[in-house]
N, C-alpha and C positions, 0 to 999 in steps of 0.2 A: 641447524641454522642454514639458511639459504642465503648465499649470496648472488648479488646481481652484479652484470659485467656492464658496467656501460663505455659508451666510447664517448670522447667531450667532444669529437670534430664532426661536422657535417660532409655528408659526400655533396659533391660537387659535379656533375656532368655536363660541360659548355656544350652548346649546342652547336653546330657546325656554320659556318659561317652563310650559308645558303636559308637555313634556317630561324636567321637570329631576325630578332627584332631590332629595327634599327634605331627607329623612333617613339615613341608612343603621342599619335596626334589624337584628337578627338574626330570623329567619322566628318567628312566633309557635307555643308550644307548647298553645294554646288546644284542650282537647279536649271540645268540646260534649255528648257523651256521659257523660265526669266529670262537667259540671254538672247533667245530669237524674238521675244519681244520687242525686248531694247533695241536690239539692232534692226528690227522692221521699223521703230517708231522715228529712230534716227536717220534710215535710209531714205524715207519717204516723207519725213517731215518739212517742209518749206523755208531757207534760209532766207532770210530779209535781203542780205547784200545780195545776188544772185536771180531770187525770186524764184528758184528752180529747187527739187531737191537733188542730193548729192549722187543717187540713182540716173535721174535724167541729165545729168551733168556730162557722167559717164558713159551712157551707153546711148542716150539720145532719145528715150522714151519712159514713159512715165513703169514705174513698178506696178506692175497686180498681182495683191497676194492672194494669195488661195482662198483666205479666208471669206471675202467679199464675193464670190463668186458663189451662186446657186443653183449648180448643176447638180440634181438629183440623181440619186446610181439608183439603178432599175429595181432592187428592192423597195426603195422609197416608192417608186415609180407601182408599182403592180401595187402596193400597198393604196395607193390613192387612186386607182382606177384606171390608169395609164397604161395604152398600148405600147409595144417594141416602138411601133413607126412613131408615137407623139413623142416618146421618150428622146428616141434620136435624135426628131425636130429641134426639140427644146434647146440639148447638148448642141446640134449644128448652128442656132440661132447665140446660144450663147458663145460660143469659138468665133463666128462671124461679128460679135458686137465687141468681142477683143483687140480682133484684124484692126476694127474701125478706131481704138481707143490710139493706136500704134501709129 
């Protein structure tokens, strides 16, 4: 006859305090790109009482964001037939039509 030995208790091994789990949250949906929207949309949007937005308020000139701007980088540029020197133009005409917006 064979007997088995069993043990009724569990081992237990806490894990070090560096290691533990503190919380269990679900993964965050945080999208950092949502938020530079909102905030481009709200820096640059036009307040009624003021007529200004909260940008030109502050610093005394209208916001341009990057987006609106169509400065082609010279891949683009060689890609569409474009020399060094037009390429440059373009960039120098577009910086100059900023100067002006300022």
């Amino acid at each position: 006859m064979v007997k088995f030995w069993s043990k009724k208790t569990t081992k237990y091994y806490p894990l070090p305090p560096h290691k533990e789990k503190k919380t269990v949250r679900p993964k965050s949906t945080h999208n950092p790109l949502g938020d530079i929207a909102i905030h481009e949309r709200w820096s640059t949007a036009i307040r009624t009482p003021t007529q200004a937005t909260p940008y030109a308020l502050v610093y005394g000139v209208e916001a341009v964001l990057p987006l609106k701007q169509q400065i082609p980088s010279l891949r683009i540029a060689i890609q569409e037939g474009l020399t060094e020197e037009e390429n440059a133009q373009i960039r120098l005409e577009e910086l100059e039509a900023l100067d002006k917006k300022r």
